[in-house]
C-alpha positions in Angstrom: -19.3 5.2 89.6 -16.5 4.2 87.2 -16.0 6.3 84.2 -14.7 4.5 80.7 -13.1 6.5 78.0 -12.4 4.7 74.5 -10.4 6.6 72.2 -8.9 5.4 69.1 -11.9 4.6 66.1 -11.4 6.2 63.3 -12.0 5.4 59.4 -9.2 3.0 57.8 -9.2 1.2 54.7 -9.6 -2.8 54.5 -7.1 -4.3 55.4 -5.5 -2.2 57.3 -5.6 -1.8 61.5 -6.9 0.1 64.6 -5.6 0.3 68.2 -8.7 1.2 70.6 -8.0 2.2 73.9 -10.2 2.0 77.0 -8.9 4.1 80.2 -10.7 3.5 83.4 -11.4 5.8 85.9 -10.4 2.6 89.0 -8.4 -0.2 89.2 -9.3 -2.2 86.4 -7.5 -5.4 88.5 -11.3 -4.6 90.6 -13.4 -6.0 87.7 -14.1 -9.1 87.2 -13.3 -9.2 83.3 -13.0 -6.0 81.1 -14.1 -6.1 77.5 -15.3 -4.7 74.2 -18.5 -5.0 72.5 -19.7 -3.9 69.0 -22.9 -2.6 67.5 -23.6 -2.3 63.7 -26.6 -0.2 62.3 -30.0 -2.6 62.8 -27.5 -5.3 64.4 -27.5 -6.4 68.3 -24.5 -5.6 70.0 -22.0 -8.7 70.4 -18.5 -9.9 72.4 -15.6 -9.2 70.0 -13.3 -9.4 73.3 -12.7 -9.7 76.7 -9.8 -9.7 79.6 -10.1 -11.6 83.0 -9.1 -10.4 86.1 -6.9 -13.2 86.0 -5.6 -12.0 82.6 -7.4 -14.7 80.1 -8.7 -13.8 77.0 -11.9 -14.4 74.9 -12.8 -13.9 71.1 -15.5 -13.8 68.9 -14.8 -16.3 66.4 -14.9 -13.7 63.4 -12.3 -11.8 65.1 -10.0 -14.7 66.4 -6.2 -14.1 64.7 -7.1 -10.6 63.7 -8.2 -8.5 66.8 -5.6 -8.8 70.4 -7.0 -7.6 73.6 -4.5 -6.4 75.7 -4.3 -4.1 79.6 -1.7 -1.8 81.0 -2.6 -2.4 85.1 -0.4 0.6 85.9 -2.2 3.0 83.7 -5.8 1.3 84.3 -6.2 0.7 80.5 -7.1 -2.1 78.2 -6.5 -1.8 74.3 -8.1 -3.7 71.0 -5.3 -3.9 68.5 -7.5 -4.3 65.4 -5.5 -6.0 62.0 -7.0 -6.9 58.9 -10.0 -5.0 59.4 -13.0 -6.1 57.1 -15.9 -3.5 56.2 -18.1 -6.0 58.3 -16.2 -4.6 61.1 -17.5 -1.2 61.0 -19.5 -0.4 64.1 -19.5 1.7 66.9 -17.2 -0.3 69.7 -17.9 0.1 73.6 -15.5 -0.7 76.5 -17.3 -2.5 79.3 -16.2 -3.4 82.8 -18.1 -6.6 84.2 -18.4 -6.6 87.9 -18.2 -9.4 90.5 -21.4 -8.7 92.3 -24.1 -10.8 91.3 -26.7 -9.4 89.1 -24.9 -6.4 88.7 -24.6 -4.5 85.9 -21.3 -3.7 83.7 -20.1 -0.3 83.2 -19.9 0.9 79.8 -18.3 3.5 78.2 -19.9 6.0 75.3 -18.7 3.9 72.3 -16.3 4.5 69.1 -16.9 4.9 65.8 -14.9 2.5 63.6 -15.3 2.7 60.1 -13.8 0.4 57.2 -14.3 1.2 53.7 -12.3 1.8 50.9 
């Protein structure tokens, strides 16, 4: 079992940023893409970003320009560096590690609360 700790919400003013870290309990290189996910009250929880094995990257359009996704292999981390934050950002943000075997399910870690308001 492979344990994900985020670290890093917090409230911040619009505008401003947030760096979320996810440390992994394994080799991160293991997973087949690595990831965070958001949830807002009465929302479903959706992609904001994700990290290949192979080191590509994905965005959710409303976060494209703003939010970089980022991994440290040594230290079995991967980091949202959040700019420009909006207050339809604020949700509660969860690490997840996608595995490679077939209808497996990811890992996910307990979530972040990030809050923007003025």
């Amino acid at each position: 079992q492979v344990q994900l700790v985020e670290s890093g919400g917090g409230l911040v003013q619009p505008g401003g940023s947030l760096r979320l870290s996810c440390a992994a309990s394994g080799s991160i290189i293991s997973f087949k893409a690595m990831g965070w996910s958001r949830q807002a009250p009465g929302k479903q929880r959706e992609l904001v970003a994700e990290i290949t094995s192979g080191g590509s990257t994905n965005y959710a359009d409303s976060v494209k320009g703003r939010f970089t996704i980022s991994r440290d292999i040594a230290k079995n981390t991967v980091t949202l560096q959040m700019n420009s934050l909006k207050p339809e950002d604020t949700a509660v943000y969860y690490c997840y590690a996608d595995r490679y075997a077939l209808g497996s399910q990811p890992f996910w870690g307990q979530g972040t609360q990030v809050t923007v308001s003025s």
